[in-house]
N, CA, C and O atoms as a GROMACS GRO file, in nm:
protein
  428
    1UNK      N    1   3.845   3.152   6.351
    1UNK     CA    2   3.932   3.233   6.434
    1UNK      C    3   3.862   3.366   6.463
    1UNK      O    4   3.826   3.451   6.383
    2UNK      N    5   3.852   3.364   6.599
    2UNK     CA    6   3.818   3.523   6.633
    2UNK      C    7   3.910   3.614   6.622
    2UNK      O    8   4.019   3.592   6.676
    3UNK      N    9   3.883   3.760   6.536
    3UNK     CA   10   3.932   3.857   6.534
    3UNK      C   11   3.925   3.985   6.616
    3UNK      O   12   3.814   4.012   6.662
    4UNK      N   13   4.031   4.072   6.642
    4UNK     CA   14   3.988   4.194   6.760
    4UNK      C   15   3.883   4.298   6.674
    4UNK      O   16   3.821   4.400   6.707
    5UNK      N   17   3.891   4.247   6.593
    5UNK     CA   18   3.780   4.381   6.550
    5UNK      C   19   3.649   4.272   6.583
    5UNK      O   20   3.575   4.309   6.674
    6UNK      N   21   3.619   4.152   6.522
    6UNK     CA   22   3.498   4.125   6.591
    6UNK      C   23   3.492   4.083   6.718
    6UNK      O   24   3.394   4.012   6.742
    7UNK      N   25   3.570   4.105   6.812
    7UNK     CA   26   3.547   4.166   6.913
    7UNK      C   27   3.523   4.237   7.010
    7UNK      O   28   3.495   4.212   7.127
    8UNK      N   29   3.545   4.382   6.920
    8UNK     CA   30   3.556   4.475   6.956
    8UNK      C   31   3.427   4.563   6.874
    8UNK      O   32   3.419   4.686   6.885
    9UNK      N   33   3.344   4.494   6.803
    9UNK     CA   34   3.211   4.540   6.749
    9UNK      C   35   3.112   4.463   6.844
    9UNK      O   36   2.996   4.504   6.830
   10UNK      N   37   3.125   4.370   6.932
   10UNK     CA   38   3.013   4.303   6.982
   10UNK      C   39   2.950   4.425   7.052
   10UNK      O   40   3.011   4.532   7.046
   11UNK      N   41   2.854   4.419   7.107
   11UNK     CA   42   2.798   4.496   7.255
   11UNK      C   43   2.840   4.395   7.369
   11UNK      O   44   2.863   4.275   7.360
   12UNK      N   45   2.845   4.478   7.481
   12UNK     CA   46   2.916   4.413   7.626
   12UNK      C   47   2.857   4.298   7.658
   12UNK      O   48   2.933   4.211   7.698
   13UNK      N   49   2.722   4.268   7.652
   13UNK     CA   50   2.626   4.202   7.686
   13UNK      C   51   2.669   4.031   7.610
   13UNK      O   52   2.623   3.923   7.650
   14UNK      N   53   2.771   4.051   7.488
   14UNK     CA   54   2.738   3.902   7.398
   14UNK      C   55   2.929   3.882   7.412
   14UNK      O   56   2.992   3.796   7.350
   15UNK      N   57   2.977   3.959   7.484
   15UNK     CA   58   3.118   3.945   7.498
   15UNK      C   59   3.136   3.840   7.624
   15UNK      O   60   3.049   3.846   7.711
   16UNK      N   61   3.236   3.750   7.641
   16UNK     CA   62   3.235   3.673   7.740
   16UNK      C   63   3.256   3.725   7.873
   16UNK      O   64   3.350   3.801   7.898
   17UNK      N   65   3.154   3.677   7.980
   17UNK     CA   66   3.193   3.691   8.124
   17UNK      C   67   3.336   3.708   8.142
   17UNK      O   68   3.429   3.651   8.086
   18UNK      N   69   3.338   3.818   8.251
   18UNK     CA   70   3.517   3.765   8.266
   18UNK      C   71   3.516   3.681   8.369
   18UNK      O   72   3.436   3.661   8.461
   19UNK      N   73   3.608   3.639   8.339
   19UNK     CA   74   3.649   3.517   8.491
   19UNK      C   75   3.716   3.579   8.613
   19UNK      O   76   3.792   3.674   8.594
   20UNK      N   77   3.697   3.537   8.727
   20UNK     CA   78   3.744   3.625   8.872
   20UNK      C   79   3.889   3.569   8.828
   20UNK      O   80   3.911   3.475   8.752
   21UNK      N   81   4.009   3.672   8.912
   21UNK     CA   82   4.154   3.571   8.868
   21UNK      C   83   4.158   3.459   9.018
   21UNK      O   84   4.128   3.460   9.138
   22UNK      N   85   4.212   3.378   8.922
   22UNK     CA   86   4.254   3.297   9.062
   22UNK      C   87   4.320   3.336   9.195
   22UNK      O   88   4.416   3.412   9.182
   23UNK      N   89   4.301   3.313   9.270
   23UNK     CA   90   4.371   3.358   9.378
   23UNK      C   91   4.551   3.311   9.352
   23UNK      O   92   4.558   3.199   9.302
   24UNK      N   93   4.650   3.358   9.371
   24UNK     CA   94   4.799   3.298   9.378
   24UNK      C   95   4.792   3.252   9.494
   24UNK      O   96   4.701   3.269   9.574
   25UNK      N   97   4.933   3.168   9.513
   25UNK     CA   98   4.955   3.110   9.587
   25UNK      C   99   5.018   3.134   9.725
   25UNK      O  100   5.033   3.050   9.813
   26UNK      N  101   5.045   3.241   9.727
   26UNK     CA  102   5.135   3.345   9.847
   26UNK      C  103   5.008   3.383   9.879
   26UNK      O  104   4.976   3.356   9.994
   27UNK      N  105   4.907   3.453   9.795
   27UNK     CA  106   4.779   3.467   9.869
   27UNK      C  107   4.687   3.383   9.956
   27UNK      O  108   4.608   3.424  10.041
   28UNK      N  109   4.712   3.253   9.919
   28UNK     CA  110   4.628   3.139   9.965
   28UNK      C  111   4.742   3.114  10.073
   28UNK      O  112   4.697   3.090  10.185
   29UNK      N  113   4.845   3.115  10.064
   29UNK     CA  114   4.902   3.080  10.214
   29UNK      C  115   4.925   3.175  10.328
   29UNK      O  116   4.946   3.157  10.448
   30UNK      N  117   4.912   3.301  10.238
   30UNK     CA  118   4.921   3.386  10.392
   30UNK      C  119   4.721   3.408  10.456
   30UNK      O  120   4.687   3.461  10.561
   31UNK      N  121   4.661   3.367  10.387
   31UNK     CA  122   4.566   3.374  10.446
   31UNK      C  123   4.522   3.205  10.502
   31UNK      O  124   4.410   3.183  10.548
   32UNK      N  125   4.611   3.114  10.491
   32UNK     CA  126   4.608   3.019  10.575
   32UNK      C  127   4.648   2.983  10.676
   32UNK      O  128   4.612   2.897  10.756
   33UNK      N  129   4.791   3.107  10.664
   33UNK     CA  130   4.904   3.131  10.794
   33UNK      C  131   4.768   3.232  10.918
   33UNK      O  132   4.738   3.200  11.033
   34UNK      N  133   4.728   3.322  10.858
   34UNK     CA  134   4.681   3.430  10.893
   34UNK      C  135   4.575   3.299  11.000
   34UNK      O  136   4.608   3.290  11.118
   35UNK      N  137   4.479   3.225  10.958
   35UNK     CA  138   4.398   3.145  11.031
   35UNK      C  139   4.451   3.078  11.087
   35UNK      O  140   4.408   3.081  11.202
   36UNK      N  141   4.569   2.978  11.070
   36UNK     CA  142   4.623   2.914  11.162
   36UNK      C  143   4.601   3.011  11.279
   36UNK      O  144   4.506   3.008  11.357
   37UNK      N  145   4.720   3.112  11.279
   37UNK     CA  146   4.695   3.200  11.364
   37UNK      C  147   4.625   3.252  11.447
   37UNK      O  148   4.663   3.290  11.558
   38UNK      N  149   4.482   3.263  11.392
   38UNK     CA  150   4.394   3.267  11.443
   38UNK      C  151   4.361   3.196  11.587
   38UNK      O  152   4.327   3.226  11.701
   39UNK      N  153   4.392   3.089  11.510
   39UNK     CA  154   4.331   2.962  11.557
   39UNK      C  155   4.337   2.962  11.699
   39UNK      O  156   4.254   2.956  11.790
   40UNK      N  157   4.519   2.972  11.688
   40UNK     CA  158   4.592   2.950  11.817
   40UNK      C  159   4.601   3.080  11.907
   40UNK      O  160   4.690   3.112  11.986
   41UNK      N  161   4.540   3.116  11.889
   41UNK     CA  162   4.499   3.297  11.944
   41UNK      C  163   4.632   3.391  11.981
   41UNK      O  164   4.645   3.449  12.089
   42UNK      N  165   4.740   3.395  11.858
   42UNK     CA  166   4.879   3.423  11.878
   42UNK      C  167   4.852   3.551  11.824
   42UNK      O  168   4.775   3.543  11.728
   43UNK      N  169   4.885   3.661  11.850
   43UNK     CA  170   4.891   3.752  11.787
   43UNK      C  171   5.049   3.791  11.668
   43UNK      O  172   5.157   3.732  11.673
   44UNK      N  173   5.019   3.878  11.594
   44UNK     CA  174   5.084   3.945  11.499
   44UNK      C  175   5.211   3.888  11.565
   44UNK      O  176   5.264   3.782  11.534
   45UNK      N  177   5.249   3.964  11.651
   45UNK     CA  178   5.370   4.039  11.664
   45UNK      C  179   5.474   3.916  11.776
   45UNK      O  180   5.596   3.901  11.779
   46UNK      N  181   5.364   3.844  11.859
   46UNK     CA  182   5.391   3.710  11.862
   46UNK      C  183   5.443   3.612  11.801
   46UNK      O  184   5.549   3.550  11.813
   47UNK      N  185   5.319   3.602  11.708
   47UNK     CA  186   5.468   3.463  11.626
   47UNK      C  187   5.548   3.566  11.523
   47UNK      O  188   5.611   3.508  11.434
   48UNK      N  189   5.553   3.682  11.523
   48UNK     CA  190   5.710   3.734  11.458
   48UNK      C  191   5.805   3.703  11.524
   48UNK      O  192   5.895   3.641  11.468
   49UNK      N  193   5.817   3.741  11.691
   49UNK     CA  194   5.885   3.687  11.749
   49UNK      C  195   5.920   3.540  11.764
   49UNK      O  196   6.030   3.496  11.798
   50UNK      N  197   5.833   3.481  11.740
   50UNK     CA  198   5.872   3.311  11.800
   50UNK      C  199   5.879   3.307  11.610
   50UNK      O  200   5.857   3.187  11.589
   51UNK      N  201   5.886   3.334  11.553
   51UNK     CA  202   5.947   3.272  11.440
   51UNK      C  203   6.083   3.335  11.385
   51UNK      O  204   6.147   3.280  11.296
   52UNK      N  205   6.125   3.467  11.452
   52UNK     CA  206   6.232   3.543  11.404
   52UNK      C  207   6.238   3.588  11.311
   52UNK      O  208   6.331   3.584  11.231
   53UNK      N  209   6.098   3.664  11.302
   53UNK     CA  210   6.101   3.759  11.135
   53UNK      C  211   6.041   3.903  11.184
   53UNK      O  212   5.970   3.924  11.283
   54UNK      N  213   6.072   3.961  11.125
   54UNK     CA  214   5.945   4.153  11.189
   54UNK      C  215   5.840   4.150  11.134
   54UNK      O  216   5.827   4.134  11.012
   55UNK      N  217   5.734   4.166  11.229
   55UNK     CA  218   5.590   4.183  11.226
   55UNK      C  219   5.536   4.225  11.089
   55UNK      O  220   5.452   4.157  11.029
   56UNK      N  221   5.599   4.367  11.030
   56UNK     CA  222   5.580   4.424  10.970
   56UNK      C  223   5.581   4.290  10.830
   56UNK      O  224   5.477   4.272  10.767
   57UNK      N  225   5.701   4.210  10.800
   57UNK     CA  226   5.726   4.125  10.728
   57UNK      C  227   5.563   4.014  10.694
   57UNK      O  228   5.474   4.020  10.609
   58UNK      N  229   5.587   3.932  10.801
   58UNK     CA  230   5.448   3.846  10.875
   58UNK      C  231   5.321   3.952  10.801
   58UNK      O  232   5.254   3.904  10.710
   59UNK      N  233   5.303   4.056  10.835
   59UNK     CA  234   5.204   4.122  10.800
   59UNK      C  235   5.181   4.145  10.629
   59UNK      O  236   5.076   4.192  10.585
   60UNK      N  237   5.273   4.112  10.559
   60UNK     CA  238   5.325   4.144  10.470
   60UNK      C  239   5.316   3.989  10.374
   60UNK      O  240   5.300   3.978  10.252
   61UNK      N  241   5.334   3.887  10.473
   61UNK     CA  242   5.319   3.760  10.416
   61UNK      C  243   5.155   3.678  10.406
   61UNK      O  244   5.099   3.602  10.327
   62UNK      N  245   5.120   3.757  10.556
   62UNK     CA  246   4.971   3.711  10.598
   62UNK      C  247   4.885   3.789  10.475
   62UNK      O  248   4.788   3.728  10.432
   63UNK      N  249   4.918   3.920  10.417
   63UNK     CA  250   4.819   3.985  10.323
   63UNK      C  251   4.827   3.884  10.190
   63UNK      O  252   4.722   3.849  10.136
   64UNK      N  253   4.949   3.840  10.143
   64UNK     CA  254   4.944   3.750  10.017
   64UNK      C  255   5.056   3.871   9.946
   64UNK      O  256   5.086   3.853   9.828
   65UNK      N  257   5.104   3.966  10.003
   65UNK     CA  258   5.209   4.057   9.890
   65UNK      C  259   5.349   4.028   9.895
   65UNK      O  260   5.422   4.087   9.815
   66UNK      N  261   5.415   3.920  10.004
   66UNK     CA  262   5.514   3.871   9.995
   66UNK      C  263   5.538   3.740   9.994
   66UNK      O  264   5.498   3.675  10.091
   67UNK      N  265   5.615   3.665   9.873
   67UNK     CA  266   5.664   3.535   9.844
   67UNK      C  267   5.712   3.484   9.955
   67UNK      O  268   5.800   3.539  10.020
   68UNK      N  269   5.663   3.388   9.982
   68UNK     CA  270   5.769   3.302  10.157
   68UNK      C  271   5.822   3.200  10.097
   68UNK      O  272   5.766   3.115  10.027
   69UNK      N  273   5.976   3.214  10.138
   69UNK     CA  274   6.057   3.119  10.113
   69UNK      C  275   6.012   2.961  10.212
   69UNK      O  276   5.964   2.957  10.325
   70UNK      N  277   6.046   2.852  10.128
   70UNK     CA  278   6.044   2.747  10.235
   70UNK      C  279   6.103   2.759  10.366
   70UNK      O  280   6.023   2.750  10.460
   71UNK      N  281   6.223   2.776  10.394
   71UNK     CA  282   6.269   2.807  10.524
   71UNK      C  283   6.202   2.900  10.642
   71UNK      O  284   6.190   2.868  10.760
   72UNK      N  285   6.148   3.068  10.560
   72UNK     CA  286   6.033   3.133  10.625
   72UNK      C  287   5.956   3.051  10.709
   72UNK      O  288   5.969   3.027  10.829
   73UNK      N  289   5.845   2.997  10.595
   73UNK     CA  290   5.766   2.911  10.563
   73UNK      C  291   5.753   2.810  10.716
   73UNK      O  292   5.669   2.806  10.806
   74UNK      N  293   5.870   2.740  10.690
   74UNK     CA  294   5.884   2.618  10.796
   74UNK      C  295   5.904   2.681  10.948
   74UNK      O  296   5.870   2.637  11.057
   75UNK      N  297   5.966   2.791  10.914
   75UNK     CA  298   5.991   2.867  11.115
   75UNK      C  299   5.853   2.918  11.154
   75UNK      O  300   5.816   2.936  11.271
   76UNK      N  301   5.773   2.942  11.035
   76UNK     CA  302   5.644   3.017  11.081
   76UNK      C  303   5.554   2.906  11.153
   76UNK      O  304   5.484   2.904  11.254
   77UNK      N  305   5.585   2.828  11.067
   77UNK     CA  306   5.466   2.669  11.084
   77UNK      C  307   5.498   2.637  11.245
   77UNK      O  308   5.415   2.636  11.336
   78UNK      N  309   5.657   2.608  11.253
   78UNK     CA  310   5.706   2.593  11.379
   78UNK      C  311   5.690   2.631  11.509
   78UNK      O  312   5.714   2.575  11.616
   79UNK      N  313   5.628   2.783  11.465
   79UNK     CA  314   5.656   2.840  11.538
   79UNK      C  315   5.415   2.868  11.609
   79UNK      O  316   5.352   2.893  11.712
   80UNK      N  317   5.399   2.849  11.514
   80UNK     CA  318   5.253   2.824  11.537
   80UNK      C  319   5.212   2.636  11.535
   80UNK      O  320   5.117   2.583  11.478
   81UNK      N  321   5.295   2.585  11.598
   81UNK     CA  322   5.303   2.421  11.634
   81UNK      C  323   5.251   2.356  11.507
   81UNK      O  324   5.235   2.234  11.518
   82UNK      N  325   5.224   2.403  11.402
   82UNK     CA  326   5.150   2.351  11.265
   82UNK      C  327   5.321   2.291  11.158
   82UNK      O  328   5.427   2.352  11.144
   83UNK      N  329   5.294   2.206  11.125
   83UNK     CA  330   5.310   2.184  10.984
   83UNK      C  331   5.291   2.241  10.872
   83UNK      O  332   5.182   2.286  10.834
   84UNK      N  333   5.430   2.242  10.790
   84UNK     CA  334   5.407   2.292  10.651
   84UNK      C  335   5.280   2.245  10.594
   84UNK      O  336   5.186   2.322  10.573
   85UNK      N  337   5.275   2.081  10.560
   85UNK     CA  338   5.204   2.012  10.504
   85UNK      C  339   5.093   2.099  10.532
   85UNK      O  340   5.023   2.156  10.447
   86UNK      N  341   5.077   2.108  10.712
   86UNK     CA  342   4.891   2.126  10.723
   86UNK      C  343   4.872   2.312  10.671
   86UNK      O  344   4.766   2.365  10.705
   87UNK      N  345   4.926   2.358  10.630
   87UNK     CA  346   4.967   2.484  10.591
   87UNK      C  347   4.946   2.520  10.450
   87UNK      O  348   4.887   2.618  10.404
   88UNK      N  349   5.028   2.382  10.365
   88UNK     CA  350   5.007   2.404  10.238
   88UNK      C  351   4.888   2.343  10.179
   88UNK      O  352   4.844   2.369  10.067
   89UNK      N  353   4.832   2.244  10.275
   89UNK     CA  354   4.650   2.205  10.232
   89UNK      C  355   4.585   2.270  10.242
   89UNK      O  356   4.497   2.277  10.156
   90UNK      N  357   4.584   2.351  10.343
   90UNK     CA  358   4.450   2.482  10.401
   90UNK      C  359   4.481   2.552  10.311
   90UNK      O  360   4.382   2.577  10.242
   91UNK      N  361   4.591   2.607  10.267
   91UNK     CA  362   4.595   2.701  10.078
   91UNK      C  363   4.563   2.646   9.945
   91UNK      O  364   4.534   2.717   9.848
   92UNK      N  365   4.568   2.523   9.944
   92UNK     CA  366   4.538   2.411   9.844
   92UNK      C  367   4.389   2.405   9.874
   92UNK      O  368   4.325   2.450   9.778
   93UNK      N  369   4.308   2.362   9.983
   93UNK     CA  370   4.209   2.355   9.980
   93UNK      C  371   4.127   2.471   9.928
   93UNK      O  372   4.037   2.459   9.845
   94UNK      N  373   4.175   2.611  10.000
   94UNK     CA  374   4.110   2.694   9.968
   94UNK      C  375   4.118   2.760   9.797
   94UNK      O  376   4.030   2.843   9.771
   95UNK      N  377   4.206   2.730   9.698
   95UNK     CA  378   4.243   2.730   9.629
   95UNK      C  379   4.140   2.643   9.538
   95UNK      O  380   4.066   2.699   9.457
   96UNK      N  381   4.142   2.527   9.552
   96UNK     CA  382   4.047   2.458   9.528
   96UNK      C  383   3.909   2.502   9.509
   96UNK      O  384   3.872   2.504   9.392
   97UNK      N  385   3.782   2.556   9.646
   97UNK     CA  386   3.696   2.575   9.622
   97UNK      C  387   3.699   2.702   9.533
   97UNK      O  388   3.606   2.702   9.452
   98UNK      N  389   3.782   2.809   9.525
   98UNK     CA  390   3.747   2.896   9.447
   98UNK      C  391   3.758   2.892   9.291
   98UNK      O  392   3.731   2.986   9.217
   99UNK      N  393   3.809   2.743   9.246
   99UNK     CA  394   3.827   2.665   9.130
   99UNK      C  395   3.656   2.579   9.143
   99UNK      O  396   3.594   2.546   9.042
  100UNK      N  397   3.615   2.558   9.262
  100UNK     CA  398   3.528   2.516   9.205
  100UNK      C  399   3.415   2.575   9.172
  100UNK      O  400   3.336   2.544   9.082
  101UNK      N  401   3.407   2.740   9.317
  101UNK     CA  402   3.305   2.825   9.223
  101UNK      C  403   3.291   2.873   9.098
  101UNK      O  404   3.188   2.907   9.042
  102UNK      N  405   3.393   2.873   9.061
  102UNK     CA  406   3.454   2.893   8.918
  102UNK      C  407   3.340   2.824   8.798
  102UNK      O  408   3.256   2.870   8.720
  103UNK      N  409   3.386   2.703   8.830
  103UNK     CA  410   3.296   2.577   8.767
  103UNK      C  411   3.147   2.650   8.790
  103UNK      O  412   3.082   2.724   8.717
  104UNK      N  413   3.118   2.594   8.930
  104UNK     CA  414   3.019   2.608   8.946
  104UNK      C  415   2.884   2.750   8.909
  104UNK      O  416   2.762   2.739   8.893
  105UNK      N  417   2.977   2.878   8.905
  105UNK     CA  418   2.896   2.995   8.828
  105UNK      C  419   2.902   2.947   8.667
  105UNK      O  420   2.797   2.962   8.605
  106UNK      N  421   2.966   2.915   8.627
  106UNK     CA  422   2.985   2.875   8.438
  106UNK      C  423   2.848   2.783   8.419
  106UNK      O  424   2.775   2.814   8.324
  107UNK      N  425   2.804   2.655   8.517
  107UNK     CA  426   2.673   2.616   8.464
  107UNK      C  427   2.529   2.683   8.469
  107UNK      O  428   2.433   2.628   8.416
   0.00000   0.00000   0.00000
């Protein structure tokens, strides 16, 4: 069993890497919303309107600092002709590779 004191005698150098945090999941979808978006060359304040939420909100969801309810969620998708589904893979996917750089810096 490791103890905090011998942990706290190592030098920095023999202490473990830290690990990046995972990205959450509000993060991975508003930056999947955010590309959809992109995609379809809609601006901000656009699909606030065609989804019936304030920009400010959207802006708020696209950074990853606000939780989107499913219902949100589904008017946004709607409203950028996308699917939840294809919405919640592009956050899953991206979610994914940064699980796999993960891996992949550790070998």
């Amino acid at each position: 069993m490791v103890t905090y004191t011998t942990l706290l005698d190592k030098p920095i150098s023999e202490a473990a890497p830290r690990k990046a945090p995972e990205p959450l999941l509000r993060e991975a979808l508003g930056a999947a919303l955010r590309s959809f978006r992109a995609d379809k060359g809609v601006t901000l304040r656009e699909l606030a309107e065609a989804s019936r939420v304030s920009p400010g909100y959207l802006s708020e969801l696209e950074r990853g600092r606000k939780e989107v309810s499913s219902e949100l969620l589904a008017s946004v998708c709607h409203a950028l002709g996308a699917s939840v589904a294809d919405v919640l893979i592009e956050a899953a996917g991206s979610m994914a590779v940064h699980a796999a750089r993960e891996d992949f810096a550790r070998v």
